[in-house]
C-alpha positions as CSV (number, residue, x, y, z in Angstrom):
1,X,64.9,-41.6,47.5
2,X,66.2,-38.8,45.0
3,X,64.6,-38.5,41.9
4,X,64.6,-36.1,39.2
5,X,62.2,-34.3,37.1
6,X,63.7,-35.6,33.7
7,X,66.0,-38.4,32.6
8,X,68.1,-37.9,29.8
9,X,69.4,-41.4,28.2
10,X,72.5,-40.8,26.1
11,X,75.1,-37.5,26.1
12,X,76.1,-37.3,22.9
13,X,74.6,-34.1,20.7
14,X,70.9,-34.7,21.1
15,X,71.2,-35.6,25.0
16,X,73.7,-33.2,26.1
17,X,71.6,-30.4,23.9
18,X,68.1,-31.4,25.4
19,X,69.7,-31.6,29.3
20,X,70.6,-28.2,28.9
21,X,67.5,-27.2,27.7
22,X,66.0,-28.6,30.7
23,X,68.2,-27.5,33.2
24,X,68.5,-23.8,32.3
25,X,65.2,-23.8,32.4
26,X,65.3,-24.9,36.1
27,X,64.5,-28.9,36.2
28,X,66.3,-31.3,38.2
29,X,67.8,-33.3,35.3
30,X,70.3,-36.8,35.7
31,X,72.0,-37.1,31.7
32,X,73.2,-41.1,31.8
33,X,75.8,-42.3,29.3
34,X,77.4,-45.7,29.3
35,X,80.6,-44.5,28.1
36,X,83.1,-42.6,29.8
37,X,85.0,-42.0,26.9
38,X,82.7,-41.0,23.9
39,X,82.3,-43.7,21.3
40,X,79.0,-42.7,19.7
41,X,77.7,-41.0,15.9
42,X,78.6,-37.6,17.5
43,X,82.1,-38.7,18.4
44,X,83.1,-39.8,14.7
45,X,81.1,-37.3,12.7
46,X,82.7,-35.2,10.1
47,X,80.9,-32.0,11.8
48,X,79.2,-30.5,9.0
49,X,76.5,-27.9,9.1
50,X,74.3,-28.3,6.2
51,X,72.3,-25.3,6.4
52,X,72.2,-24.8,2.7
53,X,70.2,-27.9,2.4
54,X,66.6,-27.2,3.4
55,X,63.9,-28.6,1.1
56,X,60.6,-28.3,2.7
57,X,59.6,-25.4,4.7
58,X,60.0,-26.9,8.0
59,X,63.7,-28.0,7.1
60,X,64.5,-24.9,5.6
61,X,63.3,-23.5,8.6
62,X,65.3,-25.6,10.7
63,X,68.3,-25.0,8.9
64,X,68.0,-21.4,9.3
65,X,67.2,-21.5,13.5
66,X,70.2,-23.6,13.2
67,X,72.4,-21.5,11.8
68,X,71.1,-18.4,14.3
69,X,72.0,-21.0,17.2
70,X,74.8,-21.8,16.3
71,X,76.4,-18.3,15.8
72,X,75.8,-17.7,19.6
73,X,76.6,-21.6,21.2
74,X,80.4,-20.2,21.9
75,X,79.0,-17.2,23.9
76,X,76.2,-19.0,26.0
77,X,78.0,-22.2,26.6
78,X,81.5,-20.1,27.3
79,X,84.0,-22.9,24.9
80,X,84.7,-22.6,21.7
81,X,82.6,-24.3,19.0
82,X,84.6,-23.8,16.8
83,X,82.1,-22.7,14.1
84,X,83.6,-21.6,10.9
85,X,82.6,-21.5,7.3
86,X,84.3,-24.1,4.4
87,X,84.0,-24.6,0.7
88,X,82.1,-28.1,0.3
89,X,82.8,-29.9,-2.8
90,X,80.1,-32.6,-3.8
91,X,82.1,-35.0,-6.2
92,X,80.6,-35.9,-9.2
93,X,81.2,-39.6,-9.9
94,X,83.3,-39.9,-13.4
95,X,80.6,-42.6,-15.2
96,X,77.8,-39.6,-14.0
97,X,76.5,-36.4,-15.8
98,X,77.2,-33.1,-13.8
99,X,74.4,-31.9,-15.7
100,X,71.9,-34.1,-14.4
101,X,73.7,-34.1,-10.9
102,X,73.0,-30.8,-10.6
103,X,69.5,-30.7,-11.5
104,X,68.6,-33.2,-8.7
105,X,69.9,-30.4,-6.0
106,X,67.6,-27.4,-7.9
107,X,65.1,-28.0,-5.1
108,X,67.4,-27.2,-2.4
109,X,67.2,-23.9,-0.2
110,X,70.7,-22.9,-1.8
111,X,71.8,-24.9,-5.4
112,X,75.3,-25.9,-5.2
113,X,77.0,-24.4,-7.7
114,X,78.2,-26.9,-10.7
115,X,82.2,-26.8,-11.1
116,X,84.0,-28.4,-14.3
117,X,86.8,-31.1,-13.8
118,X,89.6,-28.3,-13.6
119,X,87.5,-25.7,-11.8
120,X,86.9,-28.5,-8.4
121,X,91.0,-29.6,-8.6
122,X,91.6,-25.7,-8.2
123,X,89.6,-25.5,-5.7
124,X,90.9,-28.7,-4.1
125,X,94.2,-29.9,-5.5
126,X,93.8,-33.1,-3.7
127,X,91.2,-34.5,-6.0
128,X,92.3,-37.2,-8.3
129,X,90.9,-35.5,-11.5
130,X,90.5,-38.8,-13.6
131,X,87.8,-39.9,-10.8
132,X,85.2,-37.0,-11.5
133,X,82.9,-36.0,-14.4
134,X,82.8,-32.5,-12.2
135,X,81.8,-31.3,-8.6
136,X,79.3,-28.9,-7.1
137,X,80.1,-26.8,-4.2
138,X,78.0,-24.2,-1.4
139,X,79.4,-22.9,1.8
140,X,78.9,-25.2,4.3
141,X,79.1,-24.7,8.3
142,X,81.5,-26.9,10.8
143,X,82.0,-27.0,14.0
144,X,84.2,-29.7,16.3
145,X,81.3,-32.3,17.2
146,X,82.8,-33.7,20.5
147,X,83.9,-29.9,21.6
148,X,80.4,-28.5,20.8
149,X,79.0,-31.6,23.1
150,X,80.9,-31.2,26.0
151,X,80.9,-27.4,25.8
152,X,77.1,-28.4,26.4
153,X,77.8,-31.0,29.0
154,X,79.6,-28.2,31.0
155,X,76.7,-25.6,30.7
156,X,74.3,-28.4,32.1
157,X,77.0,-29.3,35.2
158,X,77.1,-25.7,35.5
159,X,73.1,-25.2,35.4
160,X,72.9,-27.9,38.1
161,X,72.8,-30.7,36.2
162,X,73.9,-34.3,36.9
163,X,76.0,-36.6,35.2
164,X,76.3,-40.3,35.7
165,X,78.7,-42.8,33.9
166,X,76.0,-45.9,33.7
167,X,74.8,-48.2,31.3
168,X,71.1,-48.1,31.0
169,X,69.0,-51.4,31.2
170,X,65.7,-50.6,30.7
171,X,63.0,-47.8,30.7
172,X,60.5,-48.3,33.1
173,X,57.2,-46.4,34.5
174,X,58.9,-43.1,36.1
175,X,62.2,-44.6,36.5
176,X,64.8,-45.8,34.4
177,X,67.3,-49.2,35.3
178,X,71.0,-49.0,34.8
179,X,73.5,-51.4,35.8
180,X,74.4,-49.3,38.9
181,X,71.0,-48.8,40.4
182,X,67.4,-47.9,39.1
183,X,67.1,-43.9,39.0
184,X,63.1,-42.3,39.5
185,X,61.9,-39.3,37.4
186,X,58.9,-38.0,36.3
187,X,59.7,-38.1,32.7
188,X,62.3,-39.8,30.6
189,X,63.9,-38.9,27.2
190,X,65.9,-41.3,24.8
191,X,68.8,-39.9,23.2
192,X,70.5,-42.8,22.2
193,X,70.9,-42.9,18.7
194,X,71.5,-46.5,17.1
195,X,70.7,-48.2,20.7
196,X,67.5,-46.4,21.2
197,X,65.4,-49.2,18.4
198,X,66.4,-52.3,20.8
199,X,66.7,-50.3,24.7
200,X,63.1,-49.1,23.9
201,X,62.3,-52.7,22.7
202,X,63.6,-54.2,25.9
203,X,61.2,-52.0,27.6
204,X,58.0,-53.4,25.4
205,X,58.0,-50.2,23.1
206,X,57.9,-50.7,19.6
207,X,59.2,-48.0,17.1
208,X,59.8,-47.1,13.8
209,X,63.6,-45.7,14.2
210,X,66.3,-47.4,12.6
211,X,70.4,-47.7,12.4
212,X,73.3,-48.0,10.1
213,X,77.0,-49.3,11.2
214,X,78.7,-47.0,9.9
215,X,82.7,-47.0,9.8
216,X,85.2,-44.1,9.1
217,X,88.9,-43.5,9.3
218,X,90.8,-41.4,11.7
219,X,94.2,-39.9,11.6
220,X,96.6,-37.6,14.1
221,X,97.4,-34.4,12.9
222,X,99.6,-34.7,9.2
223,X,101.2,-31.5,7.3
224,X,99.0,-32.4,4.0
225,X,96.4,-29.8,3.9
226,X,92.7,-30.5,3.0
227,X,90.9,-26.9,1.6
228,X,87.4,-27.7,1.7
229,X,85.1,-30.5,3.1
230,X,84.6,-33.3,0.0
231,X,81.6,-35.6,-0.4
232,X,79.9,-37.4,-3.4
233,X,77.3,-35.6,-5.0
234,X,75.2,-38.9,-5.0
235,X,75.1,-40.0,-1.2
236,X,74.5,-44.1,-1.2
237,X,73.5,-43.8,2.4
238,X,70.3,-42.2,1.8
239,X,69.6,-45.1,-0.7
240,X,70.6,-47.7,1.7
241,X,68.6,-46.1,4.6
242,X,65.4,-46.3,2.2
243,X,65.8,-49.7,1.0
244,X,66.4,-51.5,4.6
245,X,63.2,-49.5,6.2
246,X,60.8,-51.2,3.1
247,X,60.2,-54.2,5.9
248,X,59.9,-53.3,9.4
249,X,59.5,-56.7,10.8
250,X,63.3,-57.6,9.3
251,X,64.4,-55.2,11.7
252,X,62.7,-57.7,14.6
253,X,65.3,-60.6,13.1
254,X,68.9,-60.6,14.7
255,X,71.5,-61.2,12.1
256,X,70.4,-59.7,9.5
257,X,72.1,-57.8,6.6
258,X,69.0,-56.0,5.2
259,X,71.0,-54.3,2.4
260,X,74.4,-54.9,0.4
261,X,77.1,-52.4,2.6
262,X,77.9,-49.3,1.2
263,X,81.2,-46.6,0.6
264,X,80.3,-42.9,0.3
265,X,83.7,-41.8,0.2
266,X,84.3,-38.5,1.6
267,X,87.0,-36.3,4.1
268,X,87.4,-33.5,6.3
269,X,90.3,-32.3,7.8
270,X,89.7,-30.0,11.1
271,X,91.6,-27.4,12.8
272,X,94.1,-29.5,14.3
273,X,95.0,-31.1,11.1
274,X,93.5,-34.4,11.9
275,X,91.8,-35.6,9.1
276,X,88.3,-38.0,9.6
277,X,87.4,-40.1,6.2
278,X,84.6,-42.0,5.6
279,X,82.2,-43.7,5.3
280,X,81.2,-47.7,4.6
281,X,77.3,-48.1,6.3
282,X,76.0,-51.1,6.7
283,X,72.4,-52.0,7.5
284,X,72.4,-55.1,10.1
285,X,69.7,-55.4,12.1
286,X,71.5,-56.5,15.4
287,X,73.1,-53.1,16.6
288,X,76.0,-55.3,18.2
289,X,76.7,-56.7,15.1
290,X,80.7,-58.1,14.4
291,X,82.1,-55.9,11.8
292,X,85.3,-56.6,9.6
293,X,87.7,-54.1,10.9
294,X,90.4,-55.2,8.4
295,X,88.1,-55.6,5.7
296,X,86.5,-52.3,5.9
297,X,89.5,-50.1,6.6
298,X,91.0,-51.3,3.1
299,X,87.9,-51.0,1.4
300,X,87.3,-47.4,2.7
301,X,91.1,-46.9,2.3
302,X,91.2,-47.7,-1.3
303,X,88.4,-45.6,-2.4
304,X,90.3,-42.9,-0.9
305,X,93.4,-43.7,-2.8
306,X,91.0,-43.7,-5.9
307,X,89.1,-40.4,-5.3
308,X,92.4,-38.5,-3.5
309,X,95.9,-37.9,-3.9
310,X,98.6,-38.4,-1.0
311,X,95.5,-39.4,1.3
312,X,95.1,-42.8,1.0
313,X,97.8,-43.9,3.2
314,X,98.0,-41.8,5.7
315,X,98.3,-43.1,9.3
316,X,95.3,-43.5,11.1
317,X,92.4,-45.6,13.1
318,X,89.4,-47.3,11.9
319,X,86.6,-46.7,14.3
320,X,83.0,-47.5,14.4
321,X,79.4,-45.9,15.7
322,X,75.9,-46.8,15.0
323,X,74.0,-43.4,13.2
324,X,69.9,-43.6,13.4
325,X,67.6,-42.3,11.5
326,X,63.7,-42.6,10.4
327,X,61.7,-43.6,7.4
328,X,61.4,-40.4,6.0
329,X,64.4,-38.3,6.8
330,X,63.2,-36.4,9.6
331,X,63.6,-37.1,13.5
332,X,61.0,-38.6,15.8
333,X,60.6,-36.2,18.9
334,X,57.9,-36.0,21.9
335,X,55.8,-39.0,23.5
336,X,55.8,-42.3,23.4
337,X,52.7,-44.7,24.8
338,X,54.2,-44.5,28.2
339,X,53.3,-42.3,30.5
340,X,56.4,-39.5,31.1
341,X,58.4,-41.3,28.2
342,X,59.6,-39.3,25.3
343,X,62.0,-39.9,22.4
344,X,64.8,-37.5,20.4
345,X,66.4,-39.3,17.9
346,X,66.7,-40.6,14.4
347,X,68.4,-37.2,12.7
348,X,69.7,-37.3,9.1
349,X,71.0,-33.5,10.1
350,X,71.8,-33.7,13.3
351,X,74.3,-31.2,14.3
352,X,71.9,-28.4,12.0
353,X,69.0,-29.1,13.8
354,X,69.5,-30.6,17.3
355,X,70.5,-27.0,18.9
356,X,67.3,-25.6,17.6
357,X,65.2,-28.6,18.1
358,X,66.3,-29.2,21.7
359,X,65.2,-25.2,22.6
360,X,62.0,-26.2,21.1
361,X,61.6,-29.5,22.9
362,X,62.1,-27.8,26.4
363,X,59.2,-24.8,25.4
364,X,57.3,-27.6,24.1
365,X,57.0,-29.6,27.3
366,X,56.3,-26.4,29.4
367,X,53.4,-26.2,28.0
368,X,54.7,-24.1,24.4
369,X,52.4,-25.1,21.3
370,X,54.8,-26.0,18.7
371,X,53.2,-27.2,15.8
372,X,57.0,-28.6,14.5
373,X,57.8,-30.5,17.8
374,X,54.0,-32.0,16.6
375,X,54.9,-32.3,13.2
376,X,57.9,-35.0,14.7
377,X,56.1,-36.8,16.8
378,X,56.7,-40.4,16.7
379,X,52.8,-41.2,16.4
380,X,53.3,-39.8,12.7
381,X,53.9,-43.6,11.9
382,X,51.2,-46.2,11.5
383,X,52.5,-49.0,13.4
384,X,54.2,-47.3,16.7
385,X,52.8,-49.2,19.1
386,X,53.7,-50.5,22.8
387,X,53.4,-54.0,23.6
388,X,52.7,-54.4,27.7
């Protein structure tokens, strides 16, 4: 029987960071990932690197092992990242006060810089000026999120590491159940974003991690040019992920919709000159919830038409993930009340802080004190509990 010294569940950034963790440091490690073809958060993200946005020591700290990571991920994994440095522009709704705006981001590691009306439209002609009261914009990091995964799926394969195309089942003592066969290790880690709630629930764990639907538009490469990454200044999301985590037991009810949906409408274009808008969230407390396809493309489209010019029709594909996150903005990471089980996943800032994170995790469970790793631990929360 061939087992493993860890188990990672999921391969998008957080599993593929964390098995290559492992296996450089010389474990026998089996990533599993249901889909062959990614279709997950990491897959659909705009690929920002937020490291400007620290507000507490330990995410300022974060931000800035981040940003030291990620300067060297195109060496050590041997692909291209491709890391670069844009102009962010945080619109400023038109009904909102840029003064006021900008005050709320004073306690930020770096302040964006507040912008008049004409001052953001120079700096990106594509803004439809009568939509804004104003922007602020910071350098902001970005990297390709599916290139930087699989650039650390490679390095794991190339470490030793094994891959398998399976859909996982359940977690159970030292072993974990897929629908090809059950696989034995001596420890386990989740890493799969939205599903991890429910596929830890299957196994009778309870815990306090949460997910949005969230939905975003896709296009080929166009000739229109985008010059900086946009986003509103006043991100609903966060709202929407504080008022659906108020009442933890809703969660436990399928069919819910804990919240009204939401549009933060933003865009990026990347190198290729594929452009990825987005986003509508909605908090529904089945994970394989039906979502409106048609409905939410023209909703999303038409906010884009509202807030851009020339974008708003552009070809392209709808597409959908589920993107987890906590209670209080910060990921749940070590063990779980089963022996060998261990959790990484709810990030609000995942592609900042996995890299760093995952280096830490794999000190951390040979035996490295590392008073952040317990600073995330999931037993931070009241009411994490296993029911056997």
């Amino acid at each position: 029987m061939k087992t493993y010294d860890w188990i990672v569940v999921g391969a998008g950034i957080t599993g593929a960071a964390i098995a290559y963790e492992l296996a450089k440091k010389g474990c026998k490690v089996l990533l599993l990932e249901q889909n062959a073809t990614p279709d997950n958060a990491t897959r659909y993200s705009y690929g920002g690197l937020a490291f400007w946005s620290g507000t507490t020591p330990l995410t300022r700290q974060l931000c800035d092992e981040g940003r030291a990571r990620h300067r060297i991920l195109s060496q050590e994994l041997d692909a291209d990242t491709e890391l670069r440095e844009l102009d962010l522009l945080l619109t400023i709704s038109a009904d909102a006060d840029p003064e006021a705006v900008a005050a709320s981001y004073t306690r930020f590691a770096i302040p964006p810089k507040l912008l008049s009306i004409k001052e953001a439209c120079e700096l990106e002609p594509l803004l439809n000026q009568e939509a804004i009261a104003g922007a602020l914009t910071v350098k902001h990091g970005h990297i390709h999120p599916e290139k930087t995964t699989q650039a650390y799926i490679d390095a794991f394969v190339r470490a030793g590491g094994e891959m398998e195309i399976t859909q996982v089942l359940q977690i159970l003592q030292k072993a974990v159940k897929t629908t090809k066969e059950i696989y034995y290790g001596a420890n386990t880690v989740v890493c799969a974003g939205g599903l991890s709630r429910q596929l830890l629930k299957s196994s009778g764990i309870s815990i306090k991690l949460y997910f949005t639907h969230a939905e975003m538009i896709e296009t080929p490469p166009v000739d229109v040019q985008l010059r900086t990454l946009v986003m509103p200044a006043n991100l609903k999301r966060f709202q929407l992920e504080a008022e659906s985590t108020k009442n933890d037991q809703l969660w436990e009810q399928p069919g819910l919709e804990l919240v009204p949906p939401i549009i933060d409408t933003g865009a990026v274009q990347f190198r290729d000159g594929s452009f990825r808008f987005g986003q509508v969230s909605r908090a529904k407390s089945d994970p394989h919830a039906n979502v409106n396809s048609e409905q939410s493309e023209a909703a999303l489209r038409a906010s884009i038409r509202k807030s851009f010019h020339k974008l708003g029709n552009l070809p392209g594909t709808w597409h959908h993930c589920l993107v987890s996150f906590s209670n209080d903005a910060l990921p749940l990471i070590g063990l779980i009340p089963r022996e060998g089980v261990h959790v990484f996943s709810g990030f609000s800032n995942p592609l900042v802080f996995v890299p760093p994170l995952a280096q830490r995790f794999a000190n951390w469970v040979f035996g490295m004190e590392d008073e952040i790793i317990t600073k995330l631990s999931p037993v931070r929360f009241e009411n994490f509990s296993e029911r056997l």
